[in-house]
C-alpha positions as CSV (number, residue, x, y, z in Angstrom):
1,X,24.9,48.9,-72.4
2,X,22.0,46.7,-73.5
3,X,20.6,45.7,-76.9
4,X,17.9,48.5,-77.3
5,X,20.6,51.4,-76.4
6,X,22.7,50.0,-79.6
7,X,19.6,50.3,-81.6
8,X,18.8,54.3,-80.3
9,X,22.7,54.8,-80.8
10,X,22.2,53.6,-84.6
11,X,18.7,55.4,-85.3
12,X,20.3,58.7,-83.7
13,X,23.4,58.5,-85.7
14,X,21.2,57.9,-88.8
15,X,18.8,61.1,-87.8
16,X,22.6,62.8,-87.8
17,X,23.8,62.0,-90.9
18,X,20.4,62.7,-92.7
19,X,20.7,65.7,-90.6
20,X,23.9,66.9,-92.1
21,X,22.6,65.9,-95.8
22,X,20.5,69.0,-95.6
23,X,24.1,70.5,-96.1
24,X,24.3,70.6,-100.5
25,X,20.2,72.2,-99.5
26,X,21.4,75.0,-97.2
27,X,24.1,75.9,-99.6
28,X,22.1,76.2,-102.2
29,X,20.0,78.6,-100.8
30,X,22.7,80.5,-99.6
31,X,24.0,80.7,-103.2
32,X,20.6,82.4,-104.3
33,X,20.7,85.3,-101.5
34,X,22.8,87.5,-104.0
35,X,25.4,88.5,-101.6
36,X,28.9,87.5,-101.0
37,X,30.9,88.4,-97.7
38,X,33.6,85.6,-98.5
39,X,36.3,88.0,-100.8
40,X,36.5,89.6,-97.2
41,X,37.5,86.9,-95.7
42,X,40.9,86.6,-97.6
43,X,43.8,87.1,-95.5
44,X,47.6,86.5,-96.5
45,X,47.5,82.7,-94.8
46,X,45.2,81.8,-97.4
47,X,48.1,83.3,-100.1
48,X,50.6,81.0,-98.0
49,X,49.8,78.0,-97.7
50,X,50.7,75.1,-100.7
51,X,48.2,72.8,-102.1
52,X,48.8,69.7,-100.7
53,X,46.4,66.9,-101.8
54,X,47.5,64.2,-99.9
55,X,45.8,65.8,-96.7
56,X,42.6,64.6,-98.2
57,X,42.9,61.6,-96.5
58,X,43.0,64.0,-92.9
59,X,39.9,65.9,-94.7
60,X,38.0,62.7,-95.4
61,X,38.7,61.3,-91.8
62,X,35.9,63.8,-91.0
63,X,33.1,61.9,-92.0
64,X,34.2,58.9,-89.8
65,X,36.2,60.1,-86.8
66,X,32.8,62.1,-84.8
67,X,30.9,58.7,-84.8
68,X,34.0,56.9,-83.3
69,X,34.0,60.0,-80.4
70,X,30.2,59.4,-80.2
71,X,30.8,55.9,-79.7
72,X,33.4,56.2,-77.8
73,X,31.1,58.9,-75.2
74,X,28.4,55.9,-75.5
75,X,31.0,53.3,-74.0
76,X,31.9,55.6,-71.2
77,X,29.5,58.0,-70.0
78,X,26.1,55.8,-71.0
79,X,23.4,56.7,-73.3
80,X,22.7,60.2,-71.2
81,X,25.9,61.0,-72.4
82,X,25.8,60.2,-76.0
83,X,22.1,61.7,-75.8
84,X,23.7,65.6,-75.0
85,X,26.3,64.9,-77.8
86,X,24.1,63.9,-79.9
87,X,21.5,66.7,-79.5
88,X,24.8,69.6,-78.9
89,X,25.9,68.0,-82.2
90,X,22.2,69.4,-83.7
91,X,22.1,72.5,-82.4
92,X,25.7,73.5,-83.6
93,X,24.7,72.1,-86.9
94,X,21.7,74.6,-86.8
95,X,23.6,77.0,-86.0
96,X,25.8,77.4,-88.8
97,X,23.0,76.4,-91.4
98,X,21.0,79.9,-90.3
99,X,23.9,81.4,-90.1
100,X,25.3,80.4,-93.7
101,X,21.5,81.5,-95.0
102,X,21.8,85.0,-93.1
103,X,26.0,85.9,-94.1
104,X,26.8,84.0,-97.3
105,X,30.5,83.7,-98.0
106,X,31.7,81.7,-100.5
107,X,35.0,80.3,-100.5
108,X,35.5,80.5,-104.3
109,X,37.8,82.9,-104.3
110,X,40.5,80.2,-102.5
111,X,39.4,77.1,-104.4
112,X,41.5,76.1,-107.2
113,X,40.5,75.0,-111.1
114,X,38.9,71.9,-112.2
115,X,42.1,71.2,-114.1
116,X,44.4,71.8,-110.9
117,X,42.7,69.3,-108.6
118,X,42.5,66.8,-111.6
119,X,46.5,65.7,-111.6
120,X,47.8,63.2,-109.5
121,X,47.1,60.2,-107.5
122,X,45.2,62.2,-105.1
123,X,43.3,64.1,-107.4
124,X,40.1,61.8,-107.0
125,X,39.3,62.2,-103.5
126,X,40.1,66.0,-104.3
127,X,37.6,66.3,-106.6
128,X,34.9,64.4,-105.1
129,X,35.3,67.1,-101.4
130,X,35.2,69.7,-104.4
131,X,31.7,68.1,-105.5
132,X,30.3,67.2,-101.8
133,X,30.9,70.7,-100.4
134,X,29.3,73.6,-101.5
135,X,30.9,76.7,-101.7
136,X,28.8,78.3,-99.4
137,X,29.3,76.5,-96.5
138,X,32.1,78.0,-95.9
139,X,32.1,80.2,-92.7
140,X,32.3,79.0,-90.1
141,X,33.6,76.0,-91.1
142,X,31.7,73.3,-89.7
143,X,34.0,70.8,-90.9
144,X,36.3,71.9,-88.3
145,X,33.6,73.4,-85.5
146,X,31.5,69.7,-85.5
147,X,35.2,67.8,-85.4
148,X,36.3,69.7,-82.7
149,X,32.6,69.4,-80.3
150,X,32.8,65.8,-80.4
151,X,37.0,66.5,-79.0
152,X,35.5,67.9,-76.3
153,X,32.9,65.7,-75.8
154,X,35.3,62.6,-75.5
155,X,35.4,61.3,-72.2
156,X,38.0,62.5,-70.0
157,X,39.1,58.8,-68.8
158,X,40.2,57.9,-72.1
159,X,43.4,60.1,-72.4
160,X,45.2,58.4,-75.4
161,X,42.4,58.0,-77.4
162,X,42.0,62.1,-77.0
163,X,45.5,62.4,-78.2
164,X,45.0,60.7,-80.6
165,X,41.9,62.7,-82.0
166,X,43.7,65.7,-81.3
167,X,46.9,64.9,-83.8
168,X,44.1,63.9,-86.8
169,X,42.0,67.3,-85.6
170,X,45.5,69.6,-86.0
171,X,46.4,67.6,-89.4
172,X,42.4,68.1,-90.5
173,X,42.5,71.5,-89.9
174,X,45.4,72.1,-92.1
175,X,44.0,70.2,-95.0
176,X,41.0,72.5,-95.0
177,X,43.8,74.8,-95.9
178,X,46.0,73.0,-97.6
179,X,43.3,71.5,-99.9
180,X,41.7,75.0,-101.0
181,X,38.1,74.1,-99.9
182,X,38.0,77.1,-97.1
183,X,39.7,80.2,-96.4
184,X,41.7,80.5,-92.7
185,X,39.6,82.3,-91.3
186,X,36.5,79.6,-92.3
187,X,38.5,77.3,-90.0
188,X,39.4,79.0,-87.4
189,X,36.1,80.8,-86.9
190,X,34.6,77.1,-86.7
191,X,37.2,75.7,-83.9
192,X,36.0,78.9,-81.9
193,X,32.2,78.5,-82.6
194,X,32.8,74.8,-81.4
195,X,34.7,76.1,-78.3
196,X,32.1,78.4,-77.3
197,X,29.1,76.4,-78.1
198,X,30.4,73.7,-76.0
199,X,31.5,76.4,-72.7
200,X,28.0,77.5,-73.5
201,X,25.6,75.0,-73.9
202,X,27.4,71.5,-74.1
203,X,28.8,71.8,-71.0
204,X,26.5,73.1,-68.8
205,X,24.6,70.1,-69.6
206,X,26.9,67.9,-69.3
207,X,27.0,69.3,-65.5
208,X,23.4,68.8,-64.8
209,X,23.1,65.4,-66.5
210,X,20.5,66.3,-68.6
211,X,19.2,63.7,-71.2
212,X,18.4,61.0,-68.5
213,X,15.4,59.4,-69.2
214,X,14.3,56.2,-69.4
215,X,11.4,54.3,-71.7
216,X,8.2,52.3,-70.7
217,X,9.0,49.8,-73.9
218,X,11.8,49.2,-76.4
219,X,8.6,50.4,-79.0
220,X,7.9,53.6,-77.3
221,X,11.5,53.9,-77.4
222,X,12.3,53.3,-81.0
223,X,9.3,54.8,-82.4
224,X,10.4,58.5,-80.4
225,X,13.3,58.5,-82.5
226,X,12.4,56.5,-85.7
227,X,9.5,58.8,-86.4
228,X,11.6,62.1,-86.3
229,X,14.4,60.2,-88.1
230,X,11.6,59.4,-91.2
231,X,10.4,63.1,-91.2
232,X,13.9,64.1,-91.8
233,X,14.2,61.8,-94.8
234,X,10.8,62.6,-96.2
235,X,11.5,66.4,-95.6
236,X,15.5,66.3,-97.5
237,X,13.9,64.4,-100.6
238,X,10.9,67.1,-101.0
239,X,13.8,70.0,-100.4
240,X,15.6,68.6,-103.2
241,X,12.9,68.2,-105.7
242,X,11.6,71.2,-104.5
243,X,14.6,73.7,-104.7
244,X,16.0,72.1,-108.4
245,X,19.2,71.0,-106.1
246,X,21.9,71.1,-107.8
247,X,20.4,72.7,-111.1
């Protein structure tokens, strides 16, 4: 790969990121639709299984372990590659912020008290997933659905680094659980979304190797994606201000 593919990897996984800080936004405005779907979501899974804090390091893995996939797709499959992950990664992403706005479900009815989360050596990285996620974010859970696209985006070649994905997915998945931040059906709703969005979309482009184009100059190049990348920074801090987040 050459210097200027590095720099669109880095602007793109910035775009991302701001991308998915449009989350805290999203569930906010679900909050204010004045409906509720999640108390139907309860099941007796969610009765079942223990609070068990210490998975927060699986949950907090989250954040990280997509990027390394992306990477990883980069270093294997070239920037057309990372390109359709990249782009598969937005759409999903849409898709569960109109879908949130449309059905909201809260998981409040599965998260635990303030002064529950606040014992033990854990309890910091606890609190602060309480404070980043919303409520309303709940189902599907993209926590699981966007972990589980960039699984099946990993290139094929590298078996053991799958395998390795695929033990942190299982334990992640439990700590969305085990943590009380969604209810079981949150995250298993999302590891289907992510199936089928993949089968669907992901894949099919992956067949026709879409996302192969090529640039006249490394400016043309960095200003295609730096420009959307700003617009996305500009438009988060005016959604803030404008919507009173998190008043």
């Amino acid at each position: 790969m050459k210097r200027d593919d590095y720099a669109e990897i880095a602007l793109l996984g910035l775009a991302g990121y701001l991308s998915f800080a449009y989350y805290p936004v999203v569930g906010w405005l679900a909050g204010t639709r004045g409906s509720d779907f999640g108390p139907l979501l309860h099941t007796r899974v969610d009765d079942w299984v223990p609070y068990l804090p210490w998975l927060a390091l699986s949950y907090g893995l989250a954040y990280l372990a997509p990027v390394a996939a992306a990477f990883a797709v980069a270093r294997e499959g070239g920037m057309p590659a990372f390109r359709r992950a990249f782009f598969g990664y937005l759409g999903l992403l849409a898709a569960h912020y109109a879908f949130w706005i449309a059905f909201p479900s809260s998981a409040r009815g599965v998260m635990l008290p303030a002064e529950t989360i606040a014992r033990g050596g854990w309890a910091p990285a606890v609190n602060a997933f309480y404070g980043i996620a919303p409520p309303w974010n709940a189902f599907p859970s993209f926590h699981v659905a966007g972990c589980w696209y960039f699984f099946r985006a990993l290139p094929r070649l590298n078996a053991s680094w799958r395998k390795l994905y695929l033990v942190w997915f299982l334990t992640m998945f439990a700590s969305t659980l085990a943590l009380k931040l969604h209810w079981f059906l949150d995250a298993v709703s999302g590891w289907l979304v992510a199936e089928a969005y993949y089968r669907a979309v992901a894949g099919p482009l992956e067949a026709k190797g879409a996302c192969d184009w090529t640039w006249e100059s490394t400016r043309a190049r960095l200003t295609a994606v730096a420009a959307p990348l700003a617009f996305l920074a500009a438009g988060l801090g005016f959604s803030l201000a404008r919507l009173g987040y998190p008043h």
